[in-house]
N, C-alpha and C positions, 0 to 999 in steps of 0.2 A: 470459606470457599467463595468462589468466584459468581454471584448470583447473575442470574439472565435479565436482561432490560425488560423493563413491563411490556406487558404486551395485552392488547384491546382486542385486535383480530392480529390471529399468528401471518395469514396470509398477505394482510396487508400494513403489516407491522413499518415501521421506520426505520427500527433494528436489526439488523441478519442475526439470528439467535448466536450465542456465545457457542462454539461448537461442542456437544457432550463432553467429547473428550476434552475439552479444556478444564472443563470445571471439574471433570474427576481425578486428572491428574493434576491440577494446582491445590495443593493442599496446606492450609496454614500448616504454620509450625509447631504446633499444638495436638496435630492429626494424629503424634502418635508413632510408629516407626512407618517405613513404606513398605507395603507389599512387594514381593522379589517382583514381580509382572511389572511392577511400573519405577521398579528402579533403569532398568533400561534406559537408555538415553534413545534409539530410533529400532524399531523392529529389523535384525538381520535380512537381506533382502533374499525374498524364498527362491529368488532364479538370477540369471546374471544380467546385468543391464540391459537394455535395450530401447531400439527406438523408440519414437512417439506412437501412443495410441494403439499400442499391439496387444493389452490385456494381461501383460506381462508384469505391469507396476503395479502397488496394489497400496491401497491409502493405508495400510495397517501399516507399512514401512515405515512410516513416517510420525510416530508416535514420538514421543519424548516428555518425560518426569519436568514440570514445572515450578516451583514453590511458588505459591502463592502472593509471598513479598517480593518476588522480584520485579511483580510487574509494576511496570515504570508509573504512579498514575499523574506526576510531577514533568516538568523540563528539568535537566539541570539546571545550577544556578545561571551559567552562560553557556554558552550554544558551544564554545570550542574544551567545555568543562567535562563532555562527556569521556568515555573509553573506548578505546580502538581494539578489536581482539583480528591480529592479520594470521589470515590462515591461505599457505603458498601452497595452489591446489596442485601440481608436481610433485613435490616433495611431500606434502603434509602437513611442514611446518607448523606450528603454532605459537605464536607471541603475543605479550598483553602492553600493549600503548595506552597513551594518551592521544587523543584524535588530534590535536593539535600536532601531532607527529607526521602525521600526513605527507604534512609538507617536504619532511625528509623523502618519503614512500614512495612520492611524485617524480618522476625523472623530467631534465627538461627536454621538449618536445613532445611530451604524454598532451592527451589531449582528452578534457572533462567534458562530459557533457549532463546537463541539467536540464529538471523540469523546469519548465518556467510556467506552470498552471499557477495560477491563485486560488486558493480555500474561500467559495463562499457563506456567505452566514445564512445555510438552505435550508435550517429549522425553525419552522412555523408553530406556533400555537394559536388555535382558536376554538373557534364553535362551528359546527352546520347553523343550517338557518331552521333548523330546529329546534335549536338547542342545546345539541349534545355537544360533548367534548371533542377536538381534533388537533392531532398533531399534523403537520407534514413536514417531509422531506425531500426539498426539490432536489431530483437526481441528474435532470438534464434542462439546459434553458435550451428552447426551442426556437426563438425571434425573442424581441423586445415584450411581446404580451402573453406569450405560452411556453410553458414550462408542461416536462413529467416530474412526477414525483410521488413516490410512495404515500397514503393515507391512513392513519390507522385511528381507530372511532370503534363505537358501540357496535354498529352497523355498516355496510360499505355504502357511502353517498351513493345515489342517481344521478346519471347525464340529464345537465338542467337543473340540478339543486346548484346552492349557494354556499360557499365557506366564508366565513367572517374571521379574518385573520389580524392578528397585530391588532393597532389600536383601529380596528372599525375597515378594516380592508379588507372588500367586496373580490370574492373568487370564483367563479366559476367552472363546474365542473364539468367538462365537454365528454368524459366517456372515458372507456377502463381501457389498453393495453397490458394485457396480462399482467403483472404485480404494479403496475406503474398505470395513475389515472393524469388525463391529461388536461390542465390545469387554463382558464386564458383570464388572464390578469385585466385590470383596467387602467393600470400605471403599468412603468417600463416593470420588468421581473426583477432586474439586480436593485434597481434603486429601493424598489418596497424589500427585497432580504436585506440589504446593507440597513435599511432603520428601521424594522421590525425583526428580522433572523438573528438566531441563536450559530454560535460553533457549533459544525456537527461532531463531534468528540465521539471517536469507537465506542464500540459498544464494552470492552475491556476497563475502560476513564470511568471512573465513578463517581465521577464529581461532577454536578450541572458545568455547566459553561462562565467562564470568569474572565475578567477584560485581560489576566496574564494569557489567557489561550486564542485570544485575538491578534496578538501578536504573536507567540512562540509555535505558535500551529499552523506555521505560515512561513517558507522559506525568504531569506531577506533579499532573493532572486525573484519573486514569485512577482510575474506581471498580467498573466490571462487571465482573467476569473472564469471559474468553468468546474473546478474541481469539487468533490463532496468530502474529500481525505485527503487529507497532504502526502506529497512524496518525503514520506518522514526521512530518509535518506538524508537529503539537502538542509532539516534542520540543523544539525551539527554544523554547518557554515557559517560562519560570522565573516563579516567586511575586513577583517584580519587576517582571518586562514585564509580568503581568497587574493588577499593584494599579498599576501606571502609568496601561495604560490605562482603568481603573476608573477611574481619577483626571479623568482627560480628559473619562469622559461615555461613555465602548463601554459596551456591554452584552454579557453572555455569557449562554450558551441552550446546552443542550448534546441532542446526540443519540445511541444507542446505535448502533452497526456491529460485529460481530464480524467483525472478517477474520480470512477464511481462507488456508492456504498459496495456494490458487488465482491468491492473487492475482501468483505469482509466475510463474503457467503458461504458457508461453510461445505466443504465435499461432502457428499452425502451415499456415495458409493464405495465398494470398496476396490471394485475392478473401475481404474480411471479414467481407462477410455470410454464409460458411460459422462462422465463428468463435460458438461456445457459449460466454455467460459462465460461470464458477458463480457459484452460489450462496451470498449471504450472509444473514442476517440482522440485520435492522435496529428500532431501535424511534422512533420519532417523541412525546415527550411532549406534550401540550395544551400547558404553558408554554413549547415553543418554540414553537409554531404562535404563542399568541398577543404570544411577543414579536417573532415574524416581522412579523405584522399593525402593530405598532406602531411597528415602525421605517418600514415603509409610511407610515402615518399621518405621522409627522417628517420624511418624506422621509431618512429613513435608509436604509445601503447594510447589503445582507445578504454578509458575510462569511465563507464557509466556510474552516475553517481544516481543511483536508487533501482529496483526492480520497472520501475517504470517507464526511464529512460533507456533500460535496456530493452526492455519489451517492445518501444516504439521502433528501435534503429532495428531491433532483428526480426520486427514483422513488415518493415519496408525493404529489408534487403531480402525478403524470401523471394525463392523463386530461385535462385543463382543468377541472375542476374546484375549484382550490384548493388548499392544502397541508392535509394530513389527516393528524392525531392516529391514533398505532396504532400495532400492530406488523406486520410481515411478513415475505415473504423477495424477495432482489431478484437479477434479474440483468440489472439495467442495463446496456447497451453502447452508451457514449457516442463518435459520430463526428463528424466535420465533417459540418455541417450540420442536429445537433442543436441543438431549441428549448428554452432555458435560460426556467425559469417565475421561478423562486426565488434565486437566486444570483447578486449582482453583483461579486464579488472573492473571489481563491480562493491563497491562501496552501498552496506546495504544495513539494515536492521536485523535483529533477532526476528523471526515467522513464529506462528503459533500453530502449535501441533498440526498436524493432520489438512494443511494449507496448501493453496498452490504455489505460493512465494517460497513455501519451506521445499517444496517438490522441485521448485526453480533453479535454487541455491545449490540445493543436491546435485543437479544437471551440470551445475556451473565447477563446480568446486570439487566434488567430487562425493557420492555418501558417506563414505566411511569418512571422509575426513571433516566432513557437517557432522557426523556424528559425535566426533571427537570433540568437536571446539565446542557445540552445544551442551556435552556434559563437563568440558572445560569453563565455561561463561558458567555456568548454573552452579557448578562448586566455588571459583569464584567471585561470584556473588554479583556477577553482572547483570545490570537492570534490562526487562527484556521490551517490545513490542513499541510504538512510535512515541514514547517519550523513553526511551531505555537507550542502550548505548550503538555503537558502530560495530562492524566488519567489516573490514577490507580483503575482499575473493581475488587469489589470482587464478586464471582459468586453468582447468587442470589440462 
């Protein structure tokens, strides 16, 4: 079974605990036969869809039998080595690819859009200046000398105590923000993670942090630094699949998301509209807006390539007004029965039970037809979560 990351204090843990339900339905394969209850692939839905936030969706829906090995804890050997499972949310479809097929998938004048966040190295080890042991996890750089970031210790520090991080690096703890305490540095903050930080590796990755996850956990797009999890999506890209499709006639448009740990927080309700996203922030450049606009104009399809990138262009175009250049902060929470403004196809990872990306997908694709493909990948035997394989969503 799938064990939960240590944890010192639950509340100010580093980790977002593995969700229950992950661990009781990922089962080695030694477990024995499966109980009828969790052979299911997603709980039939108890009413007919519906808008956002009407109490109507309900996180049981969204169950699904996992094995245990399928989770990915590896990259593939090369980024375009992975599998593509395209599922055409109209019809239903279901086909098993090579992602390197993509390119075929692609029409020209489609038009991709990408995170362009960087993965920083925002796990910290040290001491309080007491003594005791401390991880942290910077979740947000705030300027050059302050950062938030999760703490998790014997005890929760005082505003005014000291962290001794890396080799001999003097931290200071300025005071708590609800799970997150707010940290001010005596060097810049990127420079002390880049030569003391660890990859922050999901809580899912069981293996410490190793120089192949410095690079493979890191889109070869990736130029913001800001992010705590990669838009695993964009992994599967290598410099190959992208000058292919350049060749064909796509277009690429990129957008900024800093994801946060949150994004691994687990739902904890079962009616969803109790469910609080957090907070990320996002930035929207004019040159994507207006090569959004132009693939309109060609009858070109908008392509988000990861839950993140879609999340940023369809929390900038709420409102009905258009897609709008900017920056801001989003706490988008995408259900079934969400109105998609911007995005016609969504190149994305396997979600994990009971998630809000898996509640996303659903929205986007269709349930029943996430149903399908998910007990289709898990029979055969595709790798799941941000080292596992692709999807290619066409909006239903």
């Amino acid at each position: 079974m799938v064990s939960p990351p240590r944890d010192f204090e639950s509340r100010a843990s580093t980790n977002f605990a593995i969700p229950a339900l992950l661990r009781a339905w990922c089962l080695p394969a030694s477990s024995g036969p499966v109980p009828a209850r969790r052979r299911r692939c997603f709980g039939r839905p108890r009413r007919a869809q519906c808008p956002n936030y009407n109490g109507l969706v309900h996180l049981s829906d969204f169950d699904y039998f996992l094995p245990h090995e399928l989770i990915a804890q590896h990259p593939a050997a090369e980024r375009g080595a992975s599998r593509l499972l395209h599922v055409d949310g109209p019809s239903g479809a279901i086909s098993d690819r090579r992602f390197s097929d993509i390119v075929d998938l692609v029409a020209p004048g489609d038009l991709l859009v990408v995170n362009d966040t960087r993965v920083i190295k925002a796990r910290l080890h040290g001491r309080k200046d007491s003594g005791g042991e401390v991880e942290v996890l910077v979740e947000r750089v705030l300027d050059s000398r302050r950062a938030l970031a999760q703490v998790r210790a014997s005890k929760p520090p005082r505003s005014g105590r000291t962290l001794i991080l890396g080799a001999g690096v003097a931290v200071e703890v300025v005071g708590r923000h609800d799970e997150f305490y707010e940290l001010r540095f005596q060097q810049d903050v990127l420079d002390v993670l880049a030569a003391h930080g660890e990859v922050p590796l999901p809580p899912y990755i069981t293996h410490q942090a190793v120089p192949e996850d410095e690079s493979r956990y890191q889109t070869v797009y990736a130029r913001e630094p800001g992010a705590v999890a990669a838009p695993t999506a964009g992994l599967h890209f290598d410099d190959a699949v992208i000058a292919a499709l350049k060749a064909r006639g796509a277009v690429f448009a990129s957008v900024t998301l800093h994801v946060g740990a949150g994004t691994f927080q687990p739902v904890r309700v079962d009616d969803v509209a109790g469910h609080v996203m957090h907070s990320e922030r996002y930035t929207i450049p004019q040159a994507t807006v207006d090569a959004v606009a132009l693939a309109r104009a060609r009858n070109g399809r908008v392509v988000a390539v990861g839950t993140t990138s879609l999340r940023a262009l369809e929390s900038a175009a709420a409102g009905g007004q258009g897609l709008r250049a900017g920056a801001a902060e989003t706490r988008l929470f995408i259900t079934p029965g969400f109105e998609f403004r911007v995005v016609d196809r969504l190149v994305t990872n396997f979600h994990l039970p009971r998630s809000t990306l898996l509640m996303l997908v659903c929205a986007f694709a269709g349930g029943e037809n996430i149903r399908r493909a998910y007990a289709h990948a898990v029979a055969g035997r595709y790798r799941f979560f941000s080292y596992g394989d692709a999807m290619l969503l066409e909006r239903r």
